[in-house]
C-alpha positions as CSV (number, residue, x, y, z in Angstrom):
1,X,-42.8,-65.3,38.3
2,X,-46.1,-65.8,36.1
3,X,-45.9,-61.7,35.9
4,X,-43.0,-62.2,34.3
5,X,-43.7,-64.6,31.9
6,X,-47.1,-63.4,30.8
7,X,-45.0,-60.2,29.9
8,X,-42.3,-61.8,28.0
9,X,-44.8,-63.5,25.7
10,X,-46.6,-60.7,25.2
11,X,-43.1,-58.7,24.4
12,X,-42.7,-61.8,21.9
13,X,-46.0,-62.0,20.3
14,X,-45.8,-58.0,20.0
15,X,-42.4,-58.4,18.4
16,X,-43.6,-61.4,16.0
17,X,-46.6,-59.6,14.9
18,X,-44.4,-56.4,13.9
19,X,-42.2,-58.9,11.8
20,X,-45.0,-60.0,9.6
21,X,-46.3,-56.6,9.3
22,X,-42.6,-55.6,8.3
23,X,-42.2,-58.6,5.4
24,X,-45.8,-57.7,4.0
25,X,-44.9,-54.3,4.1
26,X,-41.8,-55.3,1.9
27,X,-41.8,-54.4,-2.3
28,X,-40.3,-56.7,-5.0
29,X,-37.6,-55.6,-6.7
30,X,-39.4,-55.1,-9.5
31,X,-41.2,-52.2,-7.7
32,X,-37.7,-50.2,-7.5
33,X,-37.6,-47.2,-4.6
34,X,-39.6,-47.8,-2.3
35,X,-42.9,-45.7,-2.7
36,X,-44.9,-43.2,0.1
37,X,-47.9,-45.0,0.7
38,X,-50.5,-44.3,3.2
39,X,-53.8,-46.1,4.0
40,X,-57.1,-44.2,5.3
41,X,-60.5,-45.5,5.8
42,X,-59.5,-49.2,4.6
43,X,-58.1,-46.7,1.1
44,X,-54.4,-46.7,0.0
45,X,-52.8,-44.9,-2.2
46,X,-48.6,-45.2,-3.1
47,X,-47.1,-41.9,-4.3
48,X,-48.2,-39.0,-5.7
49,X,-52.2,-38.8,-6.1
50,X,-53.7,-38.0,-9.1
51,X,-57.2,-35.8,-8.7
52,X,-59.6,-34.2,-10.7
53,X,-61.1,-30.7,-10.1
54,X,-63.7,-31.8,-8.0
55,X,-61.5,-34.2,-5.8
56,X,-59.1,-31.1,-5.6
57,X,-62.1,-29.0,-4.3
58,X,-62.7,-31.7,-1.9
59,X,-59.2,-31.6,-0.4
60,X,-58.6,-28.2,-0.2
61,X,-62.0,-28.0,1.6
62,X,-61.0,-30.6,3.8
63,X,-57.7,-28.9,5.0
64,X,-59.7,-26.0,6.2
65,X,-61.5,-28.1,7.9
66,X,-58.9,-29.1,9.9
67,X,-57.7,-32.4,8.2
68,X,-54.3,-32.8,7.0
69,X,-53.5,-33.3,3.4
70,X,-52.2,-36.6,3.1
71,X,-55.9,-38.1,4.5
72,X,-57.2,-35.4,2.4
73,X,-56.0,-36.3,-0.9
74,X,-56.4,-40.3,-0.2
75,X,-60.0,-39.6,1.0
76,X,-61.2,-37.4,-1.5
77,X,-60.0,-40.0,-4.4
78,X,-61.6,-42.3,-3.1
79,X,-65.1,-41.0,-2.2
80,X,-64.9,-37.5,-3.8
């Protein structure tokens, strides 16, 4: 019985947690469509990156390296 209910709280705190990372995840209408966001090494960036040359350089190197372009672009801004 304790297996049980150890697992049903832990289905519930699981469940609880995801809700708050759901409403904080939510944008104000004032933000309109709902924008492609992604977060790397503590970074985030919402929609379409802007880079200079350099940071460009940096991605495209990076993608050769085997990274994928997404962490690329967000990683580059923000350290390249």
């Amino acid at each position: 019985m304790k297996k049980v209910m150890t697992g049903a709280m832990i289905a519930a705190a699981v469940a609880l947690g995801g809700a708050g990372s759901a409403a904080a995840a939510q944008q104000s209408p004032e933000q309109g469509a709902r924008q492609d966001c992604r977060t790397y090494s503590s970074v985030t960036e919402c929609g379409k990156v802007q880079l200079n040359e350099k940071q460009r350089a940096c991605v495209t190197s990076s993608v050769q390296l085997g990274m994928t372009e997404r962490r690329a672009e967000v990683e580059c801004s923000a350290f390249g």
